[in-house]
ZATOR-305063 format. One record per atom (N, C-alpha, C): x, y, z; residue number from 1; residue in one letter; atom name. Coordinates in pm, 1 decimal, always signed. Layout:
<vexse <X, Y, Z>, NUM, A, CA>
...
END
This chain:
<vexse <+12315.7, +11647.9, +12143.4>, 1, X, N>
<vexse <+12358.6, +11565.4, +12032.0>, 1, X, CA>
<vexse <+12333.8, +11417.5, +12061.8>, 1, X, C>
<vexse <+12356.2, +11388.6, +12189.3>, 2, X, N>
<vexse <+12356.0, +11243.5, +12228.7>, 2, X, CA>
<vexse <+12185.7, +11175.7, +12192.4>, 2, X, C>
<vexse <+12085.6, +11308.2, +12202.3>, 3, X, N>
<vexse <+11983.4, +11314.0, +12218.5>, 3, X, CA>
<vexse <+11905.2, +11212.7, +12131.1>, 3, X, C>
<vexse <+11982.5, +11315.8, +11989.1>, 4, X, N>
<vexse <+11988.3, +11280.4, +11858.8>, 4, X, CA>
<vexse <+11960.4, +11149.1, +11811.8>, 4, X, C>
<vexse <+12049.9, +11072.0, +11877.7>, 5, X, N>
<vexse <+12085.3, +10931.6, +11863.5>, 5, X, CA>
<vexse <+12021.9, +10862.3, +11887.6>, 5, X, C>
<vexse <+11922.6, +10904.2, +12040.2>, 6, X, N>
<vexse <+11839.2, +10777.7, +12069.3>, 6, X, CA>
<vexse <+11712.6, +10829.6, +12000.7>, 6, X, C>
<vexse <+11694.0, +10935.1, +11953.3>, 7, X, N>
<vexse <+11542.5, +10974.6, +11854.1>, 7, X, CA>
<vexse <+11601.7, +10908.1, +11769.4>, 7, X, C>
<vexse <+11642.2, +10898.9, +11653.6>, 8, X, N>
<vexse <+11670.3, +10858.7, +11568.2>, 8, X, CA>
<vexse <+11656.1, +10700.0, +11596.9>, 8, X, C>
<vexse <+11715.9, +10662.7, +11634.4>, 9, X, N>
<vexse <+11748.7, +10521.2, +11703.9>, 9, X, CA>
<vexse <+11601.2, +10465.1, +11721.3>, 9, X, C>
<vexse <+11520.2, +10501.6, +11815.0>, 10, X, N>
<vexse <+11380.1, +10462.0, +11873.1>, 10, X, CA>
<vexse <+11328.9, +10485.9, +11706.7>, 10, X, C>
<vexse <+11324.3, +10571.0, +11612.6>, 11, X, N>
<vexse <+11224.8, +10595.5, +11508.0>, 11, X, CA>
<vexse <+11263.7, +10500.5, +11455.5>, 11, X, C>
<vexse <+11380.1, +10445.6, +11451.5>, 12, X, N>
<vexse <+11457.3, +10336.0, +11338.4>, 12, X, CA>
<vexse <+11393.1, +10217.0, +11367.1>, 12, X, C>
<vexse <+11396.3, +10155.4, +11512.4>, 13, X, N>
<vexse <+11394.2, +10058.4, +11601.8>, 13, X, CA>
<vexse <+11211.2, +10006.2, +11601.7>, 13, X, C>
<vexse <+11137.7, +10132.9, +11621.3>, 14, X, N>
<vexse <+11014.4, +10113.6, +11599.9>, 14, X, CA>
<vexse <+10981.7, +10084.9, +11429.4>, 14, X, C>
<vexse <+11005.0, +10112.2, +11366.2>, 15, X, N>
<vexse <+10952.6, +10092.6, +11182.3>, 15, X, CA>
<vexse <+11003.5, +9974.4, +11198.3>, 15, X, C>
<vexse <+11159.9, +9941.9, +11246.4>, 16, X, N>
<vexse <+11215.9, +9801.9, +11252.4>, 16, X, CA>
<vexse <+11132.9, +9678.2, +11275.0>, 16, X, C>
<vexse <+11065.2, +9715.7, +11407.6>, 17, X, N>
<vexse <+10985.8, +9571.7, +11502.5>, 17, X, CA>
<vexse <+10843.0, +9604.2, +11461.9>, 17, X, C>
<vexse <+10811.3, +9722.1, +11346.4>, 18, X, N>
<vexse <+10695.4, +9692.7, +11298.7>, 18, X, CA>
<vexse <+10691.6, +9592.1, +11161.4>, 18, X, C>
<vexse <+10771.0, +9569.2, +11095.2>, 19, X, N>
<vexse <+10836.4, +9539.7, +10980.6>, 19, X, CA>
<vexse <+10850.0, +9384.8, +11020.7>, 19, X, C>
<vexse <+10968.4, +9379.9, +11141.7>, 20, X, N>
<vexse <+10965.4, +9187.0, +11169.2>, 20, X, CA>
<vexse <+10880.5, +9178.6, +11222.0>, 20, X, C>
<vexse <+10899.7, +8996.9, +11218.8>, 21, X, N>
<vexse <+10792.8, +8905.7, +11245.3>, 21, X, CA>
<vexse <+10825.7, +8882.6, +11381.1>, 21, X, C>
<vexse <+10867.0, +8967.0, +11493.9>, 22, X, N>
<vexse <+10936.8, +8968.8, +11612.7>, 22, X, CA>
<vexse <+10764.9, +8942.8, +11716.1>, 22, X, C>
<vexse <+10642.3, +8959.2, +11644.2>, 23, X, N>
<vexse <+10515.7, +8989.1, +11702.8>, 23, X, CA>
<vexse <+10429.5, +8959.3, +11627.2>, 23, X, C>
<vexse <+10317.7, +8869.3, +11669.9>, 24, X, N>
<vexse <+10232.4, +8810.6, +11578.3>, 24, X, CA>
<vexse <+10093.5, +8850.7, +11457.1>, 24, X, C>
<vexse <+10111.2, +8998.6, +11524.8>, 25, X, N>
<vexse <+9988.2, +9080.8, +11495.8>, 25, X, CA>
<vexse <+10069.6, +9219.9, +11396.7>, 25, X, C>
<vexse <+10188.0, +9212.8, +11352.7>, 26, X, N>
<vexse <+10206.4, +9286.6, +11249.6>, 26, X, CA>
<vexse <+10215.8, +9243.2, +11140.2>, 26, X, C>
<vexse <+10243.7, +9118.9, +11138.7>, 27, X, N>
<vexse <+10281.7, +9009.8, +11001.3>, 27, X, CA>
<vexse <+10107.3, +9015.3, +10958.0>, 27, X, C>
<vexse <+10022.3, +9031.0, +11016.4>, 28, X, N>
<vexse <+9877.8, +9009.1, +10984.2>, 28, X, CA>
<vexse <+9831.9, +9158.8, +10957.6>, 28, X, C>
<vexse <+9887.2, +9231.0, +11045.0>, 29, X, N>
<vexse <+9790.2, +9370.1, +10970.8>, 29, X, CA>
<vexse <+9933.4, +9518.8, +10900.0>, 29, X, C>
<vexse <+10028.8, +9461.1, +10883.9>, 30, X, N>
<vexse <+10164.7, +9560.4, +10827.3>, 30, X, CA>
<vexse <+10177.5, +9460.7, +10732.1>, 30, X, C>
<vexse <+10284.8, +9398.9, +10750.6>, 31, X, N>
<vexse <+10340.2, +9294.0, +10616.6>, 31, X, CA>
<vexse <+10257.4, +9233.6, +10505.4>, 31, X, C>
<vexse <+10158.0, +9186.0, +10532.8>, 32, X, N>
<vexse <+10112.8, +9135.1, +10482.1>, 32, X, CA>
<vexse <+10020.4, +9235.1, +10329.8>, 32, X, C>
<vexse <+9961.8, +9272.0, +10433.5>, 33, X, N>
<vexse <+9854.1, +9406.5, +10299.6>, 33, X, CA>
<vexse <+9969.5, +9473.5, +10235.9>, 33, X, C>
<vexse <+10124.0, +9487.4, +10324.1>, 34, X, N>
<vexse <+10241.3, +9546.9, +10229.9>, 34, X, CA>
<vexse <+10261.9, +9459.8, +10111.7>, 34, X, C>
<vexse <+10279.5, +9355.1, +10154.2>, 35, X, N>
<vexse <+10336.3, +9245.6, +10049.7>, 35, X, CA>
<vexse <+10192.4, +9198.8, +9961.5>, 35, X, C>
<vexse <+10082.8, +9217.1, +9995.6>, 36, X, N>
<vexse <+9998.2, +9162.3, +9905.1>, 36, X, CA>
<vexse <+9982.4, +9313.8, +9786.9>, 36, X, C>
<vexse <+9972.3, +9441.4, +9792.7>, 37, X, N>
<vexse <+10003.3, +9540.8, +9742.2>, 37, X, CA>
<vexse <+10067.2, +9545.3, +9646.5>, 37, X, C>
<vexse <+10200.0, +9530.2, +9711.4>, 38, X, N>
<vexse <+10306.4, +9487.2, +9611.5>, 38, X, CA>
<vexse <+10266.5, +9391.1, +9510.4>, 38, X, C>
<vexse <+10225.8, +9242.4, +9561.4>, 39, X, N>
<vexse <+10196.8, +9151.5, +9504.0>, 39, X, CA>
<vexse <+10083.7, +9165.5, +9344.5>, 39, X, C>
<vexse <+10002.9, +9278.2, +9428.0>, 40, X, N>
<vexse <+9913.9, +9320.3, +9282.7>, 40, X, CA>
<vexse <+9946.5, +9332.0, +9252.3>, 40, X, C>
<vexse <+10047.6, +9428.8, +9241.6>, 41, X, N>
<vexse <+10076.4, +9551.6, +9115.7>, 41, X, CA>
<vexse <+10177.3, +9464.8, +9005.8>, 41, X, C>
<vexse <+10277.2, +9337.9, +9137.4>, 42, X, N>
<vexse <+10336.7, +9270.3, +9043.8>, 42, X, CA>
<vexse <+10252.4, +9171.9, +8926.6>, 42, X, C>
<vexse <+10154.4, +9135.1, +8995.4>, 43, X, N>
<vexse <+10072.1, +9062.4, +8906.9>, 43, X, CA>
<vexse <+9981.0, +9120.0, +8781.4>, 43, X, C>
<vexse <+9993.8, +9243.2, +8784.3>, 44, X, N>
<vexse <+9906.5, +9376.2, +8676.1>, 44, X, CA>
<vexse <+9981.9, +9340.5, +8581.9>, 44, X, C>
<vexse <+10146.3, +9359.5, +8631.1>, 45, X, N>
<vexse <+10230.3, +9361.8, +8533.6>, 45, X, CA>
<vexse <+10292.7, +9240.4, +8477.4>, 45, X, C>
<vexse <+10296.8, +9140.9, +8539.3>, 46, X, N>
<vexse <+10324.6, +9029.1, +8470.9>, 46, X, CA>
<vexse <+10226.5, +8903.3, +8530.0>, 46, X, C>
<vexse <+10119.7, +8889.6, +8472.2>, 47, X, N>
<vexse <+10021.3, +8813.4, +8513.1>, 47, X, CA>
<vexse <+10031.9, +8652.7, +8565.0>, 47, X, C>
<vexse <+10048.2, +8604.0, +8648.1>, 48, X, N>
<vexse <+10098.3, +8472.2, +8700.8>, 48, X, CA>
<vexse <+10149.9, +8506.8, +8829.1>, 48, X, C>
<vexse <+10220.6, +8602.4, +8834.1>, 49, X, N>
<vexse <+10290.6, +8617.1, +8961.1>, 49, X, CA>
<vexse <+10266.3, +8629.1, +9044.0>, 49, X, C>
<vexse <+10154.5, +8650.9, +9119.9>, 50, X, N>
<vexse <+10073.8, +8659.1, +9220.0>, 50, X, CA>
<vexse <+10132.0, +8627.1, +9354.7>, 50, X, C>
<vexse <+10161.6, +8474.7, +9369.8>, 51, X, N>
<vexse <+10191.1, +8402.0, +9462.9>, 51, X, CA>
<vexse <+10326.4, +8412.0, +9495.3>, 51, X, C>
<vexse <+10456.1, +8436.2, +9438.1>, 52, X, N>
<vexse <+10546.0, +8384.2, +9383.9>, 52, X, CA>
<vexse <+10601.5, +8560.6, +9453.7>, 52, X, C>
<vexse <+10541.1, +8674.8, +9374.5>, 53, X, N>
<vexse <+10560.0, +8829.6, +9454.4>, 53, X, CA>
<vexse <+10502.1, +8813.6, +9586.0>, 53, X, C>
<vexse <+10384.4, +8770.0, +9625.3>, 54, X, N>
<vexse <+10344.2, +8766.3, +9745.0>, 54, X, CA>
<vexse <+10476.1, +8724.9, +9818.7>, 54, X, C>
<vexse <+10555.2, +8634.8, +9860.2>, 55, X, N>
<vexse <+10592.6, +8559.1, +9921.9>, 55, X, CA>
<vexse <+10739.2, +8637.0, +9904.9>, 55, X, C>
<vexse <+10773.2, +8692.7, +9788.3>, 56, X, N>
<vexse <+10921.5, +8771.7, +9826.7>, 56, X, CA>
<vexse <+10877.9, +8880.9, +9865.9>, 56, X, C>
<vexse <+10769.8, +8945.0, +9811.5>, 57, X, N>
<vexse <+10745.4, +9097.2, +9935.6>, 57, X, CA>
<vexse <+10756.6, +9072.1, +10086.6>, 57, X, C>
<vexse <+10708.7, +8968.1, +10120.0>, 58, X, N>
<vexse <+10662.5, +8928.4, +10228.6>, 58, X, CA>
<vexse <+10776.8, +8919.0, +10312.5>, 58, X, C>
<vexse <+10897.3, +8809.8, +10233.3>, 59, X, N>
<vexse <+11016.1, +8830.4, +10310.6>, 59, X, CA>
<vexse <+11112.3, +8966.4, +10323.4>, 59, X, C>
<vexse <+11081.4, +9042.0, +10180.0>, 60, X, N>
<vexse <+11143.0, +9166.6, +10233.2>, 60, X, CA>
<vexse <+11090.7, +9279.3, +10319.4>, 60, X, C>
<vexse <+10976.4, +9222.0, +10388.7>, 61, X, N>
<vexse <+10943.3, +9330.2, +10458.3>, 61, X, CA>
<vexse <+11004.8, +9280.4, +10611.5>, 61, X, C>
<vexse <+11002.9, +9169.6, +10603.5>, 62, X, N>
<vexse <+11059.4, +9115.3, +10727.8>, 62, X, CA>
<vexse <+11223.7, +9105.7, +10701.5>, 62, X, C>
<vexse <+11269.1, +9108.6, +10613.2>, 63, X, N>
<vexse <+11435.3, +9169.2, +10645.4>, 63, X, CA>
<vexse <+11409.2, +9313.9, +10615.3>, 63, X, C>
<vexse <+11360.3, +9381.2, +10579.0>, 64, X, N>
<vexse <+11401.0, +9551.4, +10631.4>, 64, X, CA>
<vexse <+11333.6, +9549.0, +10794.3>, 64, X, C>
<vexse <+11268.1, +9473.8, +10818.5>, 65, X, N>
<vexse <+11239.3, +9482.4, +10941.8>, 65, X, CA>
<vexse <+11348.0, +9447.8, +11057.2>, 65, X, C>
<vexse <+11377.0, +9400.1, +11025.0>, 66, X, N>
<vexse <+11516.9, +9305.7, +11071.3>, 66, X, CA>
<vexse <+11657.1, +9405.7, +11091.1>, 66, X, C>
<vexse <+11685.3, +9458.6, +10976.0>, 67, X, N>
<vexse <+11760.3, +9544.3, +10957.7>, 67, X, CA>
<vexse <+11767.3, +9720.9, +10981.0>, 67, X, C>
<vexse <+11633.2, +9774.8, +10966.7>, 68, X, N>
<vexse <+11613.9, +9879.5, +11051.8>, 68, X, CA>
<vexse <+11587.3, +9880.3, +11212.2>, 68, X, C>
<vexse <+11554.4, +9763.7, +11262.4>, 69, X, N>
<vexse <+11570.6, +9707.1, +11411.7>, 69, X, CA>
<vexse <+11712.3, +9696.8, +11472.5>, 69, X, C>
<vexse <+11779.7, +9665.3, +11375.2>, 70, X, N>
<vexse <+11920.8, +9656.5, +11475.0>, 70, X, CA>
<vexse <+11990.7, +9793.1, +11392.7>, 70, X, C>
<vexse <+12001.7, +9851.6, +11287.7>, 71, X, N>
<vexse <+12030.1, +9967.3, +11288.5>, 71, X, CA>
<vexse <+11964.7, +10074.6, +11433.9>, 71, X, C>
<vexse <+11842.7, +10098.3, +11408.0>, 72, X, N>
<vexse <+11793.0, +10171.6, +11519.5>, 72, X, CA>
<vexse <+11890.9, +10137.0, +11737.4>, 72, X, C>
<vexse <+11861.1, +9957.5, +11698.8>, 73, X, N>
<vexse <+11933.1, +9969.5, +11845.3>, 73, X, CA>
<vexse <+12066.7, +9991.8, +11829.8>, 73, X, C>
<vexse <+12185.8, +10019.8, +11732.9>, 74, X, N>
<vexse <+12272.0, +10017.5, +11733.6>, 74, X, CA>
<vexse <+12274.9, +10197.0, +11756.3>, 74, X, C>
<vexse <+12222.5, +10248.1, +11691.7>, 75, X, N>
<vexse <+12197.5, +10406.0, +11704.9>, 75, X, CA>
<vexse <+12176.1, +10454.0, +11884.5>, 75, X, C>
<vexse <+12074.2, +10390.9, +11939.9>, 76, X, N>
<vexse <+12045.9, +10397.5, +12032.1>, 76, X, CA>
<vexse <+12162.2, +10361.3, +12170.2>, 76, X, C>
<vexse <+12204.0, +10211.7, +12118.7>, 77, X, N>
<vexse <+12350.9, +10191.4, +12191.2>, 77, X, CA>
<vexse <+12468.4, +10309.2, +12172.1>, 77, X, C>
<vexse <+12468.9, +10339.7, +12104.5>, 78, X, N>
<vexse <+12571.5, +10424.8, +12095.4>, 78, X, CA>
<vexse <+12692.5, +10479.7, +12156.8>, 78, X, C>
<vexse <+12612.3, +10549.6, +12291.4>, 79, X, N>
<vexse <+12699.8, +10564.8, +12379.5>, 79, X, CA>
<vexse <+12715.8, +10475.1, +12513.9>, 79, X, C>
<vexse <+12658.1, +10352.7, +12507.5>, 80, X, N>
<vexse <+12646.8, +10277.0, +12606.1>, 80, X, CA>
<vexse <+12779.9, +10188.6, +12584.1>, 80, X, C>
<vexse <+12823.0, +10088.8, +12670.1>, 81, X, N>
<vexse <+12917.2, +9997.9, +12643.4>, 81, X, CA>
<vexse <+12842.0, +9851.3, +12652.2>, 81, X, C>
<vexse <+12704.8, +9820.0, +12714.5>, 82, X, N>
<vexse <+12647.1, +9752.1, +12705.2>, 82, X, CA>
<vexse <+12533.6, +9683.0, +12628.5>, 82, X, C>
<vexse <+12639.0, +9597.1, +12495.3>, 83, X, N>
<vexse <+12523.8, +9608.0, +12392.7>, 83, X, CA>
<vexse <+12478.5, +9404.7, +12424.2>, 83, X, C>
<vexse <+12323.1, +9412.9, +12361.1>, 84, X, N>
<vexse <+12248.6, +9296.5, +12394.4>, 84, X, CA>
<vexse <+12314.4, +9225.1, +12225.3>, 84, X, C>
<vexse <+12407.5, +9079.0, +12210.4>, 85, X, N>
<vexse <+12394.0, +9051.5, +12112.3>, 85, X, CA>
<vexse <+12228.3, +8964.4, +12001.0>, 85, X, C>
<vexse <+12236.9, +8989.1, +11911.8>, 86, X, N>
<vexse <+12156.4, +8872.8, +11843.4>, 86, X, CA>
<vexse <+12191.2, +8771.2, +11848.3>, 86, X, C>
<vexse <+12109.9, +8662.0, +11885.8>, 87, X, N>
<vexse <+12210.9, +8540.2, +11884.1>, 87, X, CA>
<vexse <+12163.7, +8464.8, +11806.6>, 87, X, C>
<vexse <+12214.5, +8339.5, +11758.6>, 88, X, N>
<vexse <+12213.9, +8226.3, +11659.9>, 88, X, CA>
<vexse <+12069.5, +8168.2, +11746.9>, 88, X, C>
<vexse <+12003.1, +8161.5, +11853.4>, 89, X, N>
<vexse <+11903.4, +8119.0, +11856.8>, 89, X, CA>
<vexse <+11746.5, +8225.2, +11835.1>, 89, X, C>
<vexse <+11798.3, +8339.6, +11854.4>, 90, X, N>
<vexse <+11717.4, +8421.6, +11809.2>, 90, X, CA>
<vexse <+11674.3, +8455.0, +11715.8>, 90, X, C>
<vexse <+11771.1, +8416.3, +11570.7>, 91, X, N>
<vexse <+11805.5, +8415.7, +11437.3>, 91, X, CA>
<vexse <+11705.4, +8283.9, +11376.6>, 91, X, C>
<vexse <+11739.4, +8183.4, +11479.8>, 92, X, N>
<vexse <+11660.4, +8023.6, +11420.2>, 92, X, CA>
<vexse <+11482.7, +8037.6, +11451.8>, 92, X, C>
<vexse <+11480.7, +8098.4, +11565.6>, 93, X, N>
<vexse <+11323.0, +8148.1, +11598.0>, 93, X, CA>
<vexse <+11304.9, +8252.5, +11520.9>, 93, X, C>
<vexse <+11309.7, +8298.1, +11417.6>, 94, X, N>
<vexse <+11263.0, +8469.4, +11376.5>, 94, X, CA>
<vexse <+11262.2, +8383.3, +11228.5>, 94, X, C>
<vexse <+11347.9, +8289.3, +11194.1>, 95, X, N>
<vexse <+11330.2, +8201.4, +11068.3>, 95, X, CA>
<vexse <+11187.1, +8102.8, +11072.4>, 95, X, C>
<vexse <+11218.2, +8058.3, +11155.8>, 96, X, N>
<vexse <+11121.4, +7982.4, +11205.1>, 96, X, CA>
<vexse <+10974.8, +8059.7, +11175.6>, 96, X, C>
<vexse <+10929.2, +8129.5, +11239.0>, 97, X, N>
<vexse <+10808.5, +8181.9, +11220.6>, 97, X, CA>
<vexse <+10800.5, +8227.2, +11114.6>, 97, X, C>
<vexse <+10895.9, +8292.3, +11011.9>, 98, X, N>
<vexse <+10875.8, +8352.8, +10843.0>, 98, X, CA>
<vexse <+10838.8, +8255.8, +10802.2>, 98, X, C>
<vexse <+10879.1, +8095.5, +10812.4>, 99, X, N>
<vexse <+10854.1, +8034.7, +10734.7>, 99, X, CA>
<vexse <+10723.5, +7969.1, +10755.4>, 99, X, C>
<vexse <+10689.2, +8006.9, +10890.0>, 100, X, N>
<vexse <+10539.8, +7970.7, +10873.5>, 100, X, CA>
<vexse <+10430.7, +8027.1, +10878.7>, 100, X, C>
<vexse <+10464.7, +8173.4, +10836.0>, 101, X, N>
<vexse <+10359.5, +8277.0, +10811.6>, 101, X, CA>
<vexse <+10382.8, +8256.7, +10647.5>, 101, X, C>
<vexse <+10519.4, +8201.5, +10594.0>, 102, X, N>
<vexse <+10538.1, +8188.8, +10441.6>, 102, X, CA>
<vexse <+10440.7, +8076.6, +10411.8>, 102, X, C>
<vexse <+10392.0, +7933.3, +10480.6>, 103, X, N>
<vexse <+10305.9, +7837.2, +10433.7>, 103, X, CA>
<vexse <+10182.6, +7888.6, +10502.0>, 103, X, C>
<vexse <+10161.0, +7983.5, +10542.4>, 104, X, N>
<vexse <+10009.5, +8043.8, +10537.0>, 104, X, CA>
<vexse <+9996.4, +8160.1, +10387.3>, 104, X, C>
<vexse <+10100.2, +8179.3, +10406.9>, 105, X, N>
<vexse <+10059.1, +8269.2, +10244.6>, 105, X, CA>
<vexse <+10026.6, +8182.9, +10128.8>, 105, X, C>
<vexse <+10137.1, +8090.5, +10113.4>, 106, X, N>
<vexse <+10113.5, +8015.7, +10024.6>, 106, X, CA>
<vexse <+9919.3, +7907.7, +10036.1>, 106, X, C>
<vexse <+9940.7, +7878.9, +10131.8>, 107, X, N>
<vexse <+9748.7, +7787.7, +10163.0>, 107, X, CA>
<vexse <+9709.5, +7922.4, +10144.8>, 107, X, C>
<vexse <+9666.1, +8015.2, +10202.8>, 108, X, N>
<vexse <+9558.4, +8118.0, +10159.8>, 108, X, CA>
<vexse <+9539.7, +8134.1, +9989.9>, 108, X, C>
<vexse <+9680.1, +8125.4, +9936.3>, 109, X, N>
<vexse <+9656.8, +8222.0, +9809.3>, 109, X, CA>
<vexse <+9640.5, +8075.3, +9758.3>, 109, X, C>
<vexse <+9673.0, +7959.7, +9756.3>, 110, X, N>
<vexse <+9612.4, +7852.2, +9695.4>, 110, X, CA>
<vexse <+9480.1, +7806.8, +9676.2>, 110, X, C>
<vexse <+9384.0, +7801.5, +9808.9>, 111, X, N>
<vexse <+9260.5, +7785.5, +9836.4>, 111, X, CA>
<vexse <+9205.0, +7898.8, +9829.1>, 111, X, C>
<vexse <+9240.6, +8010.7, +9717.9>, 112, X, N>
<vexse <+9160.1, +8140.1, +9685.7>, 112, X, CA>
<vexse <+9084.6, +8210.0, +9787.8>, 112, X, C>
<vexse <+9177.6, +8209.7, +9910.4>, 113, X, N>
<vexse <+9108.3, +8275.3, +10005.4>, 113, X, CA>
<vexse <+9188.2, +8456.1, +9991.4>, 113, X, C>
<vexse <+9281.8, +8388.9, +9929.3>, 114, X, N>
<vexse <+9338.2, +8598.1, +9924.1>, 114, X, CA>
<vexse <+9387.4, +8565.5, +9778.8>, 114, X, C>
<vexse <+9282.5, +8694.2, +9653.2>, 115, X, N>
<vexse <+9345.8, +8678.0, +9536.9>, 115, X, CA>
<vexse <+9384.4, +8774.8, +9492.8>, 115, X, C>
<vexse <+9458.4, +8809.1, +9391.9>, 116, X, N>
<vexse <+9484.4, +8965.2, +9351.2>, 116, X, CA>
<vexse <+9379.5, +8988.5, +9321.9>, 116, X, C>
<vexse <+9374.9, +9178.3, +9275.5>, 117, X, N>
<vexse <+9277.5, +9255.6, +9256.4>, 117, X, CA>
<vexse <+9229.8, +9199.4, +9159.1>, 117, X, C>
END
């Protein structure tokens, strides 16, 4: 049963830290084609939106990332008594970089280097 916990946990933990921006090379080949995806389909349907969906897909892929990451390690902690907190500086660095993978979305999709379908 205990077993349970850390499978579960590791499956959670991995989708998690694929999802954040915890690593520089998923925001470029996960998040991004997620959130630009999205971004079409929002723009099919209401034409303008392009930029505007880009940029909230974008952040919600990096808070479910966020949030299936510490679900998963919390699964995984479980039976331990030794848990690692998040801290307020870890929180300011993980902002930090959204917001500047957020002013690369925004320059790309400005200078028509990434447009919808």
């Amino acid at each position: 049963m205990k077993y349970k916990h850390k499978i579960y946990g590791s499956v959670l933990g991995a989708i998690g830290f694929l999802l954040s921006p915890l690593s520089w090379w998923n925001d470029l080949f996960i998040n991004f084609p997620i959130a630009y995806a999205f971004a079409c389909v929002a723009n099919f349907v209401y034409k303008g939106s392009f930029l505007g969906s880009f940029i909230i897909f974008y952040w919600l892929t990096n808070i479910a990332g966020f949030v299936l990451l510490q679900k998963g390690l919390e699964k995984i902690q479980k039976d331990t008594k030794e848990k690692k907190k998040y801290s307020g500086k870890d929180f300011v660095r993980d902002v930090l970089l959204s917001l500047v993978y957020t002013l690369l979305i925004v320059i790309l999709v400005k200078f028509n280097v990434i447009k919808p379908i």
